[in-house]
VEXDREN-2710 file (C-alpha; in Angstrom, 1 decimal):
% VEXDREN-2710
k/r/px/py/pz
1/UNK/8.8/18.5/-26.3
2/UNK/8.5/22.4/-26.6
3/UNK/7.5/24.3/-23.3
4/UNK/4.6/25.6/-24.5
5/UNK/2.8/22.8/-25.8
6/UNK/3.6/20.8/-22.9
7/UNK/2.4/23.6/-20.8
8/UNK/-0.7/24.5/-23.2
9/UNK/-3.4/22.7/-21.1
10/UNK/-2.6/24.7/-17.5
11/UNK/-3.8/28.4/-16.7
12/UNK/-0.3/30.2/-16.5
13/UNK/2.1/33.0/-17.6
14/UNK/5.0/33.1/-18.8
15/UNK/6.5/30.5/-21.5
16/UNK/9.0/29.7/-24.5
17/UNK/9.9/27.1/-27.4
18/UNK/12.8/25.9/-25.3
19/UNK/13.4/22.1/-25.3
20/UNK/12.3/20.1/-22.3
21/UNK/14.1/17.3/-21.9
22/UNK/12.5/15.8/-18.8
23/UNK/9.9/17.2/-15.9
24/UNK/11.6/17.2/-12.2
25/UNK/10.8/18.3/-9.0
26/UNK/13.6/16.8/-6.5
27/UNK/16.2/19.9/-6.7
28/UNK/19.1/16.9/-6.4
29/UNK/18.2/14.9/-9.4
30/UNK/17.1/18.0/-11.4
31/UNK/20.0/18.7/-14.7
32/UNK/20.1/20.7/-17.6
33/UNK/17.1/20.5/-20.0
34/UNK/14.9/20.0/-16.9
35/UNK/11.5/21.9/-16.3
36/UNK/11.6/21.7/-12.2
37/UNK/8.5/21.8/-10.9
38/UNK/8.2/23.7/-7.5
39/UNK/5.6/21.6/-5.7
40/UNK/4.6/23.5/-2.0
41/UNK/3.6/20.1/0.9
42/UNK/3.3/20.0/4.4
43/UNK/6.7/20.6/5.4
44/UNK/8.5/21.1/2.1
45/UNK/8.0/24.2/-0.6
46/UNK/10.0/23.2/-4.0
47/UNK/10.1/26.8/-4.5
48/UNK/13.0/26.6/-1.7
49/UNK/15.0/24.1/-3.5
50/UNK/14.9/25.9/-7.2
51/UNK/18.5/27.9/-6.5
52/UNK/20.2/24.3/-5.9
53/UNK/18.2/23.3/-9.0
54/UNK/19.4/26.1/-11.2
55/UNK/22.9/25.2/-10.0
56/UNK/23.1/21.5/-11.1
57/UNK/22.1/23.6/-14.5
58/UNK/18.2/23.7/-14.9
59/UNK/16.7/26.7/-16.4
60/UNK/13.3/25.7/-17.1
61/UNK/10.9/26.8/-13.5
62/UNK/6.9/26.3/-13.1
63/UNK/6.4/28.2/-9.7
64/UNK/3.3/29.7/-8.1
65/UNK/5.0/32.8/-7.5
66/UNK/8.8/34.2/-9.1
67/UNK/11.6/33.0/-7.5
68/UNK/14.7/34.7/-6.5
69/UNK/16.8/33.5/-9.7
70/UNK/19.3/35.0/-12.5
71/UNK/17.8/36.4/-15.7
72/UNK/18.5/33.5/-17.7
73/UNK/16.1/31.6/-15.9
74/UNK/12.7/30.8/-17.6
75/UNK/9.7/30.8/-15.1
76/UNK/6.3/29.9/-16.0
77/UNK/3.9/31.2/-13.1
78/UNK/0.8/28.9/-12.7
79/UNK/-1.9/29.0/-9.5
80/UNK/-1.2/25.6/-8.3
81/UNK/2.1/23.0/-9.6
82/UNK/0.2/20.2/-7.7
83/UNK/-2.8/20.5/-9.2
84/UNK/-0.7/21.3/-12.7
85/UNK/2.0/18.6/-12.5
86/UNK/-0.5/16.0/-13.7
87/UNK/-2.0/17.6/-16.9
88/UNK/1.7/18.3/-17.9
89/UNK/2.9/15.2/-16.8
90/UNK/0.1/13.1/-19.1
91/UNK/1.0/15.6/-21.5
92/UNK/4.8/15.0/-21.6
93/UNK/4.8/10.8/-21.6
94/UNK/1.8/11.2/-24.1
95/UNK/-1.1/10.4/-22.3
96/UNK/-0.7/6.5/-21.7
97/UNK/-3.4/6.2/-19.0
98/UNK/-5.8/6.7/-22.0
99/UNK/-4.6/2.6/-23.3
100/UNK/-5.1/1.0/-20.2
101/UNK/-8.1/-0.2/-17.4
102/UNK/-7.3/1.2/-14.6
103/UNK/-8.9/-0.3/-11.6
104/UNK/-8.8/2.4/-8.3
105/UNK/-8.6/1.2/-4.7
106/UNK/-8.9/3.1/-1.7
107/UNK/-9.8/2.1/2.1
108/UNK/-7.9/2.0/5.6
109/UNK/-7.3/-1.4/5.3
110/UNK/-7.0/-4.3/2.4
111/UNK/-6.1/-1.9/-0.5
112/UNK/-2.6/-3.6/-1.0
113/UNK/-3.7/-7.7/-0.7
114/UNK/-7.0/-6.6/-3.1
115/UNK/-5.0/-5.3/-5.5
116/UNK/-2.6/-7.7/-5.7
117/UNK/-5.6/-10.1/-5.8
118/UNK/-7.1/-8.6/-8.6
119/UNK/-4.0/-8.7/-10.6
120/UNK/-3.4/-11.8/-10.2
121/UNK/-6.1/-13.0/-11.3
122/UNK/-6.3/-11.0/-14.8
123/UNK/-2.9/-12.3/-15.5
124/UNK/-3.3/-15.5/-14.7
125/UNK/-6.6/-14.8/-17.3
126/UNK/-4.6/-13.8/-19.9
127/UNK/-5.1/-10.0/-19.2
128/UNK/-1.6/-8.5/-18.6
129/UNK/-2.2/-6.1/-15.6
130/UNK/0.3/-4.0/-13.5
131/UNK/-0.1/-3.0/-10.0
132/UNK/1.1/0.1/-8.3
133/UNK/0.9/0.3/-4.7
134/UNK/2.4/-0.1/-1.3
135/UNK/4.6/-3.4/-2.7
136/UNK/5.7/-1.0/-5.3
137/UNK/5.1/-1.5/-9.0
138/UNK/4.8/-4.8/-10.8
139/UNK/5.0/-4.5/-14.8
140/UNK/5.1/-7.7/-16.7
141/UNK/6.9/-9.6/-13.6
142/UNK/9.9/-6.6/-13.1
143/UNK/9.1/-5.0/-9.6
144/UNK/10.3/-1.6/-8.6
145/UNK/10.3/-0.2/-5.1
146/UNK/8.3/3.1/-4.4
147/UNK/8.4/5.5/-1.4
148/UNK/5.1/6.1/-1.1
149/UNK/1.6/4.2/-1.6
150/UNK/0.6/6.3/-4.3
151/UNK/3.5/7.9/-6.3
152/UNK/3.8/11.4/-7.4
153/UNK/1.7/12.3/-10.6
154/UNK/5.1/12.4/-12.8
155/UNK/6.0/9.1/-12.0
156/UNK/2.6/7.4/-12.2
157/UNK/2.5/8.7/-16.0
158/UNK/6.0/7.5/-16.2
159/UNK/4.9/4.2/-15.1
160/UNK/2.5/3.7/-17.6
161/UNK/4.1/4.9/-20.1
162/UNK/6.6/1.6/-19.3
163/UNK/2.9/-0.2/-19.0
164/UNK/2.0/0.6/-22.6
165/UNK/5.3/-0.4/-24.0
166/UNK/5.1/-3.4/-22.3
167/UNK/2.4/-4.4/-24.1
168/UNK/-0.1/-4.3/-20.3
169/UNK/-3.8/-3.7/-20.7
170/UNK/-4.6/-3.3/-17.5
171/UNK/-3.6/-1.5/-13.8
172/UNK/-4.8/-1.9/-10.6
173/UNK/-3.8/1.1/-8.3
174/UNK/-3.7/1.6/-4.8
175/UNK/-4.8/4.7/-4.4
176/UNK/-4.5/6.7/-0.7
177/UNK/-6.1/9.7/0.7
178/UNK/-3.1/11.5/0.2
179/UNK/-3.4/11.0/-3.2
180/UNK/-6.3/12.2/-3.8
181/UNK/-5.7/15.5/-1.6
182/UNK/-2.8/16.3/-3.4
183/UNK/-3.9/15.7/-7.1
184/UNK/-1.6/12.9/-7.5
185/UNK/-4.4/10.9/-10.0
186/UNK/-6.0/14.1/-11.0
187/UNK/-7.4/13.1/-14.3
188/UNK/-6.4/9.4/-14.2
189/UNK/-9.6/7.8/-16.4
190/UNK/-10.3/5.0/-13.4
191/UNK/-12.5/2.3/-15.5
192/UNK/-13.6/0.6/-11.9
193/UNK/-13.0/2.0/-8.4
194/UNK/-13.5/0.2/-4.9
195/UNK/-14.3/1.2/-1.3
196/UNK/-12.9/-1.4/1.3
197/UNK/-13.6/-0.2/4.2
198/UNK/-13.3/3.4/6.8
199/UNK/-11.2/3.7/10.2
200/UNK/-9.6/6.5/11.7
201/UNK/-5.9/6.4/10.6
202/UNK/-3.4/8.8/9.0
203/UNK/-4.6/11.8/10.9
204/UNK/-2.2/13.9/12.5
205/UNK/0.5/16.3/11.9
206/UNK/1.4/16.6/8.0
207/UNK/-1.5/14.3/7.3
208/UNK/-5.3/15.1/7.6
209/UNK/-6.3/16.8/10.2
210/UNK/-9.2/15.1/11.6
211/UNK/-11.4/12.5/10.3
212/UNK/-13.9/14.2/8.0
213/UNK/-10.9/15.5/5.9
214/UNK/-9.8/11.6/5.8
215/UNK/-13.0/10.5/5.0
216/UNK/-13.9/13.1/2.3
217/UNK/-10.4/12.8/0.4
218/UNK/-11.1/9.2/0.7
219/UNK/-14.6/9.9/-1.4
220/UNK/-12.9/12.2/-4.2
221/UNK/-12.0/8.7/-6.0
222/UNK/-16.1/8.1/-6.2
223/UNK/-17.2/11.5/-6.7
224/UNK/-14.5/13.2/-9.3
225/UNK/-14.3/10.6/-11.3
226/UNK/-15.8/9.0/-14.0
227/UNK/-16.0/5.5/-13.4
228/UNK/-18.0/3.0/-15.1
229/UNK/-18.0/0.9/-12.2
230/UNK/-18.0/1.3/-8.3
231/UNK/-17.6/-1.6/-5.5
232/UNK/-18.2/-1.3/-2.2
233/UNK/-18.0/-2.9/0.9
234/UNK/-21.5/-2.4/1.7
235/UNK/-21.0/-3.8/5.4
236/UNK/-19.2/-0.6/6.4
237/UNK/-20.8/2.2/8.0
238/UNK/-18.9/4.4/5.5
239/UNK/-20.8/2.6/2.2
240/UNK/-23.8/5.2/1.9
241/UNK/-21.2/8.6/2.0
242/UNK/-19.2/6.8/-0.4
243/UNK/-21.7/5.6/-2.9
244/UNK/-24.0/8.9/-2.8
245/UNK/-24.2/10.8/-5.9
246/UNK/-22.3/8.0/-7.8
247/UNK/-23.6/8.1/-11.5
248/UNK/-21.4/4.7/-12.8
249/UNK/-23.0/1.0/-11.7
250/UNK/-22.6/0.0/-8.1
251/UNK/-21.6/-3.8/-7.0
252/UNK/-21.8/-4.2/-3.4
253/UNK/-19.8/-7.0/-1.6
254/UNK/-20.8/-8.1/1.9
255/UNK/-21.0/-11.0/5.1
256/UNK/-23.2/-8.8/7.2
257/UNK/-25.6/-7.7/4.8
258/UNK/-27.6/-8.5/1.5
259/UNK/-25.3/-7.9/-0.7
260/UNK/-24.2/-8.4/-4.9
261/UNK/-21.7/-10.7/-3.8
262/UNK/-21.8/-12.0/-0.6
263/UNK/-19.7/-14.4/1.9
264/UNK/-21.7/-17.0/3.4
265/UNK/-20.2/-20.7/5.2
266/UNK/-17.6/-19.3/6.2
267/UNK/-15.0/-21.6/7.8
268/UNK/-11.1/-21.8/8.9
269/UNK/-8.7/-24.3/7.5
270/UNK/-5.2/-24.8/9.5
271/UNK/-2.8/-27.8/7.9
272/UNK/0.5/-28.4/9.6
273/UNK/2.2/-25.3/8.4
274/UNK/-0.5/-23.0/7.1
275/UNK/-3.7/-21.4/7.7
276/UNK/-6.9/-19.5/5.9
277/UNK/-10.3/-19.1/5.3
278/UNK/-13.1/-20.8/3.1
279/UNK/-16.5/-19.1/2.4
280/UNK/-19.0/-19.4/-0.1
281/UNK/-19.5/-16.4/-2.9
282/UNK/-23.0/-16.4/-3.7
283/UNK/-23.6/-14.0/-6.5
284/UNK/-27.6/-14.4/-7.2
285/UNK/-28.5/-18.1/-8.3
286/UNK/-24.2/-18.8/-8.5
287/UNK/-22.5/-20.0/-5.3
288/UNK/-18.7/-20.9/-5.8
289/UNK/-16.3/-22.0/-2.5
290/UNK/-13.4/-20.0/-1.9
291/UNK/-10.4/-21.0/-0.5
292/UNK/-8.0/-18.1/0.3
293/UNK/-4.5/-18.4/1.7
294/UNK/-4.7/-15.9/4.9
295/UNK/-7.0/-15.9/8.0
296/UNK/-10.0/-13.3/9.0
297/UNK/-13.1/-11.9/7.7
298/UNK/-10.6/-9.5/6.5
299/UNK/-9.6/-12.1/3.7
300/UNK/-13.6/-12.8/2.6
301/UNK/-13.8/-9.2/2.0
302/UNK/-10.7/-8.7/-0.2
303/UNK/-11.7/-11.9/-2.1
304/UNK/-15.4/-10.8/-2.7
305/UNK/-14.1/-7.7/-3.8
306/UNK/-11.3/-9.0/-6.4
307/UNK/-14.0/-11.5/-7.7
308/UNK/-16.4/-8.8/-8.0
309/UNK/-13.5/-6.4/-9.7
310/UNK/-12.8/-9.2/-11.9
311/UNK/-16.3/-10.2/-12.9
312/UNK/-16.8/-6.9/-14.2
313/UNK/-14.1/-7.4/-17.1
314/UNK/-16.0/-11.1/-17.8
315/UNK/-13.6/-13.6/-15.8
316/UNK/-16.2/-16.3/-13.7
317/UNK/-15.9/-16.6/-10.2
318/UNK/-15.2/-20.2/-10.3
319/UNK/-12.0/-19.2/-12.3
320/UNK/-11.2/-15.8/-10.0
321/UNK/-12.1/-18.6/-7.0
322/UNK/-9.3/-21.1/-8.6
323/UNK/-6.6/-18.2/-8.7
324/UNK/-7.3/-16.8/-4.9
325/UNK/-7.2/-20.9/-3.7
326/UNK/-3.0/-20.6/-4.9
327/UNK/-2.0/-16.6/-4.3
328/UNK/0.1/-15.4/-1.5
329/UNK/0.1/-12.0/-0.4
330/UNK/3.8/-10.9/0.1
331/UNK/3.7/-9.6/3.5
332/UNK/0.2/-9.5/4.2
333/UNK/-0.5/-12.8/6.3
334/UNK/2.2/-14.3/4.1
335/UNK/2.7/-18.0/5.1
336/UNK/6.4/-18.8/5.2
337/UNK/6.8/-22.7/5.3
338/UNK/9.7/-23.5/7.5
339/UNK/9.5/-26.4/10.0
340/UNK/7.0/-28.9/10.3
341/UNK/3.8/-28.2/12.4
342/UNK/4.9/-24.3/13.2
343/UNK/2.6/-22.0/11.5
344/UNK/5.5/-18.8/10.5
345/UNK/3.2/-15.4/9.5
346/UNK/4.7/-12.2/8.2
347/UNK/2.0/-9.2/8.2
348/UNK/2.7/-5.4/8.1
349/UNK/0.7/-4.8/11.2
350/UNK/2.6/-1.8/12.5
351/UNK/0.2/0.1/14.5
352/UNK/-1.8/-0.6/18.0
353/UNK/-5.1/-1.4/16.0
354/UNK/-3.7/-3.6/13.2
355/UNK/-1.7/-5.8/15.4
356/UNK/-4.8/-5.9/17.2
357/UNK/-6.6/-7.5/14.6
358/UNK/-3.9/-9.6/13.2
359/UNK/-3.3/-11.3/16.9
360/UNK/-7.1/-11.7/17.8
361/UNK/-6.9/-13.2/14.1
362/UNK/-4.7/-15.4/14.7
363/UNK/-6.1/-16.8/18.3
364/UNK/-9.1/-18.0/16.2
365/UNK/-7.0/-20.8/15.1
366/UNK/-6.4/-21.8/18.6
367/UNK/-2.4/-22.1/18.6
368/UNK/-0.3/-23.9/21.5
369/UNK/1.3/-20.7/22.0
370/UNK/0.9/-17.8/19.7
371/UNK/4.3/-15.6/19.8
372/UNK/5.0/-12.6/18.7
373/UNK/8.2/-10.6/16.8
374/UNK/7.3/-6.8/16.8
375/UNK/9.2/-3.2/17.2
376/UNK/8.3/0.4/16.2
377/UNK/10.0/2.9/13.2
378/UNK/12.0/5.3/15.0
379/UNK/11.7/9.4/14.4
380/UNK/7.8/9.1/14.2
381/UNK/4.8/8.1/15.1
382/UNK/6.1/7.9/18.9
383/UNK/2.4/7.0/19.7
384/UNK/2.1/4.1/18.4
385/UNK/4.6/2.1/20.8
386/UNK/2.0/2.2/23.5
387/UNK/-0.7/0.6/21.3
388/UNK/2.0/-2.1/19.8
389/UNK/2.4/-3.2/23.4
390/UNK/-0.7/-3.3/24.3
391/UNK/-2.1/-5.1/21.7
392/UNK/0.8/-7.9/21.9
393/UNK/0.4/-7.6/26.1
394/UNK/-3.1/-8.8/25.6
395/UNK/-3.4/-11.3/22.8
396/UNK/0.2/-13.1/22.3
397/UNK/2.0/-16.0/25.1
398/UNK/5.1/-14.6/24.3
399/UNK/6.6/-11.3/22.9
400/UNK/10.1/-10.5/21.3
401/UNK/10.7/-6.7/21.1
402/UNK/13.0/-5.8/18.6
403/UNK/14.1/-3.2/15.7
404/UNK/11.7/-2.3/12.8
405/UNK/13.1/0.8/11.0
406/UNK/14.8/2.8/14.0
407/UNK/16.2/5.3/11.3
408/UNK/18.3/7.9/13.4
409/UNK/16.9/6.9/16.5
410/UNK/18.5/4.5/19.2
411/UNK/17.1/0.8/18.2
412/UNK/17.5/0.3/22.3
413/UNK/15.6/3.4/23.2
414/UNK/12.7/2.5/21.5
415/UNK/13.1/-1.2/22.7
416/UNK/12.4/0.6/26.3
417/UNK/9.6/2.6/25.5
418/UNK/8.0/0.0/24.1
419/UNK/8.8/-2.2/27.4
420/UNK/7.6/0.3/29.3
421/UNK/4.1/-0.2/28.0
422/UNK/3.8/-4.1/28.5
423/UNK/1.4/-5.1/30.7
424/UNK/2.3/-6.2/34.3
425/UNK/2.6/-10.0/34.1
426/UNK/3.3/-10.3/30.3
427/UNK/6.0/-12.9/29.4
428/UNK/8.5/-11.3/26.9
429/UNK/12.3/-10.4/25.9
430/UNK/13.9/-8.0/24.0
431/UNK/16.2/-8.5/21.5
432/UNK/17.8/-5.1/19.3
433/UNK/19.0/-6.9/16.1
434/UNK/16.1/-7.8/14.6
435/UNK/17.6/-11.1/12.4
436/UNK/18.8/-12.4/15.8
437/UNK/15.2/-12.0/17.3
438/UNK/13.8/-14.1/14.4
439/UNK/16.1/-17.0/15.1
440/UNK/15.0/-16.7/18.8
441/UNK/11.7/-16.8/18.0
442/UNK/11.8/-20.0/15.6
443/UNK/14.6/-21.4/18.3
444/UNK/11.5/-21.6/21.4
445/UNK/8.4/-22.4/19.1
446/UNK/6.7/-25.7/20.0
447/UNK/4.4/-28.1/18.0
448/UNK/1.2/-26.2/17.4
449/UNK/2.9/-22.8/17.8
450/UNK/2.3/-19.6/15.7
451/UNK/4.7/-17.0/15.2
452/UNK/3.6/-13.7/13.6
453/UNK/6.9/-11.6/12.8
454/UNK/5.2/-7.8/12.9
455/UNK/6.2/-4.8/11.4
456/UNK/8.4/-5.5/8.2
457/UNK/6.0/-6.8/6.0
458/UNK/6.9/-6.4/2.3
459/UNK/9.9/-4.4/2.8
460/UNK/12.7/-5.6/1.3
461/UNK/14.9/-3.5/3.8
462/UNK/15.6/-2.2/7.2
463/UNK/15.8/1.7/7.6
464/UNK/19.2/2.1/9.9
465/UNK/20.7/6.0/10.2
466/UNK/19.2/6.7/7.2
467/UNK/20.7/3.5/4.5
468/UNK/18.1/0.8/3.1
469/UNK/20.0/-2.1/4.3
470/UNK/18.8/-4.8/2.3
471/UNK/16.6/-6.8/4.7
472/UNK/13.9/-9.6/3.4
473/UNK/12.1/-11.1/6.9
474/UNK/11.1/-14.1/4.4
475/UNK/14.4/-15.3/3.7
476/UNK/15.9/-14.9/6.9
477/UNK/13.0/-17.0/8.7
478/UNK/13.9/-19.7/6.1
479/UNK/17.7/-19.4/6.6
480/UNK/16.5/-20.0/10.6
481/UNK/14.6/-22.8/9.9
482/UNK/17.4/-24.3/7.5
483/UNK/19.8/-23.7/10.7
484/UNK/17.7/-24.8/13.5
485/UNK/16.8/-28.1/11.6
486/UNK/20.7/-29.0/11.0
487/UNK/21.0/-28.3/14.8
488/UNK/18.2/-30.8/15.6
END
């Protein structure tokens, strides 16, 4: 594609019939017959990095303002790349969002096990549907890892362009705050977008900076859009900021309150090795039971909301029901079956108030002892230690602290600080390696015991002085079980 027509839709200056090859905006991937794009974050401005780009041989350059380059260098000067990466982006893969539903999600909580829910439940339909979201990306069965929730514009159009040769007719997106402050799904055509719910979270340095900015980027998915569809979690204080001025149809889910589709009956279920919730979805004059395979009002809400989602696009509810009765979340509540009458739970609980949940969660089933395998990342989010020990101080028997992703920071170090904030009287043990932890864990558990392993969740790795070191908590509780039983 020429620069100018890929450029033709964005207010700028500057411009030429060169060849462009491919659109880039990490300097160290960036090559000849590039356009890199100098995107300006929080801590980053590309417009730093375009020197090292012109020296790995890019002469192509969409800046907000010149840069500091030899004459041979093309720029092309626009107000904002952010806000232009998108439109040139659709532009360059040939606008493949256009062929596809694309279902929106955004929330605090349950974005990633609704989604997932949703998708699984078109496919198993009939409906070929990708998902894009804090797992990573799912086309047609291949997954892909992702860095962040919501990828940058570039690669989301890149992903569906893969969708549409894939044959894919649908996409369910998880789709973050970020996001939609930094025009990363600016002009995505979202067929049906859902609320989950509002807490305070991702506020701080680099992130929003207080909780009206949080809450109003979260609304942008409901308000600049044009949906034909909205649901919402009407049992959240947040429902009536979200839902004012939306023009589409609005399907409210609910326990609480009246609702389009509401939970009703509901009950726990624990078998030997497992546990979850039943409910009933009562949708007007229809009432279908629900089975789902994880614990907590939590779980009613993300399967009101995928049957709702799902209704929309003619699937029943008793068939959505069928689907959520036999669907794991990988790494949200994930049941790993292991050894007889121990109930093993991996969750991605990683800060003071989702552990919280997941533990008093858990207690609801009334476990012999209910042990807990949790650490904090390292280089971050130091705050958060003292809420991970408090929460497991309170509501677990038994802790092991261990590693999560220490990164460039002494595994040990944060070990203590986390330590240092157990309560006085609470019965636990640290253990660095984390694999070594989960053995110990599996090793003490009793008859009637649950063990939730905290922290890790989906990830398929352990973040160690910065390496991915392949890491999958799943297999290595099996290969524990496997071990332990031989001992026995």
């Amino acid at each position: 594609m020429k620069l100018d027509e890929l450029i033709r839709d964005i207010p700028h200056t500057g411009g030429g019939e060169q060849p462009v090859h491919r659109i880039e905006y990490n300097s160290h991937k960036s090559c000849a017959g590039d356009l890199f794009v100098c995107l300006v974050g929080s801590r980053i401005d590309g417009h730093q990095y375009a020197a090292h780009a012109y020296e790995n041989g890019c002469r192509l350059f969409l800046c907000q303002h010149p840069v500091d380059l030899p004459d041979d260098a093309v720029q092309v000067i626009t107000p904002d790349t952010r806000a232009a990466l998108p439109i040139i982006s659709a532009q360059f893969y040939g606008h493949p969002a256009d062929r596809l539903k694309l279902i929106g999600i955004t929330g605090t909580k349950g974005k990633t096990t609704t989604a997932l829910l949703i998708a699984a439940i078109l496919n198993s339909a009939g409906h070929k549907c990708a998902y894009i979201g804090s797992n990573g990306v799912i086309i047609d069965g291949v997954h892909t890892e992702t860095v962040n929730t919501t990828p940058e514009s570039r690669d989301l159009q890149h992903y569906f362009r893969l969708m549409v040769d894939a044959g894919t007719n649908y996409a369910v997106i998880e789709v973050s705050s970020q996001a939609l402050a930094h025009h990363r799904v600016d002009g995505l055509p979202f067929d049906t977008v859902v609320f989950t719910n509002l807490s305070e979270d991702h506020i701080g340095p680099g992130e929003h900076p207080d909780f009206d900015n949080y809450r109003s980027s979260k609304k942008l998915l409901f308000s600049d859009y044009d949906s034909n569809h909205m649901i919402c979690n009407i049992d959240d204080e947040a429902s009536a900021f979200m839902t004012e001025g939306y023009k589409g149809q609005i399907v409210t889910v609910g326990i609480e309150n009246a609702a389009d589709y509401r939970g009703t009956a509901i009950s726990k279920y624990r078998t030997g090795t497992a546990l979850g919730v039943e409910f009933d979805c009562v949708n007007g004059n229809w009432n279908t039971r629900v089975r789902m395979m994880s614990p907590g009002s939590f779980s009613v809400y993300n399967g009101l909301c995928a049957i709702a989602v799902c209704s929309c696009y003619g699937i029943s509810k008793d068939f959505s029901a069928s689907v959520l009765a036999k669907t794991p979340v990988q790494g949200r509540f994930e049941i790993v079956e292991g050894i007889p009458d121990r109930t093993l739970v991996i969750d991605y609980s990683h800060n003071g108030l989702s552990l919280t949940k997941a533990l008093e969660t858990l207690r609801e089933y009334e476990p012999a002892n209910l042990i807990c395998v949790f650490g904090s990342v390292g280089g971050r989010t130091q705050c958060r230690r003292k809420e991970l020990a408090e929460a497991a101080s309170r509501y677990a028997d038994y802790c092991i602290i261990t590693s999560d992703n220490p990164d460039y920071e002494d595994p040990d170090a944060i070990i203590a600080e986390i330590a240092s904030h157990m309560a006085p009287g609470a019965r636990y043990t640290c253990i660095a390696k984390r694999e070594k932890a989960i053995f110990e864990a599996i090793r003490i558990s009793a008859p009637g015991d649950i063990i939730l392993f905290a922290g890790k969740g989906h990830e398929r790795y352990q973040l160690v002085s910065g390496h991915k070191i392949p890491f999958v908590e799943s297999n290595i509780i099996k290969e524990a079980c496997r071990s332990l039983s031989t001992v026995e």
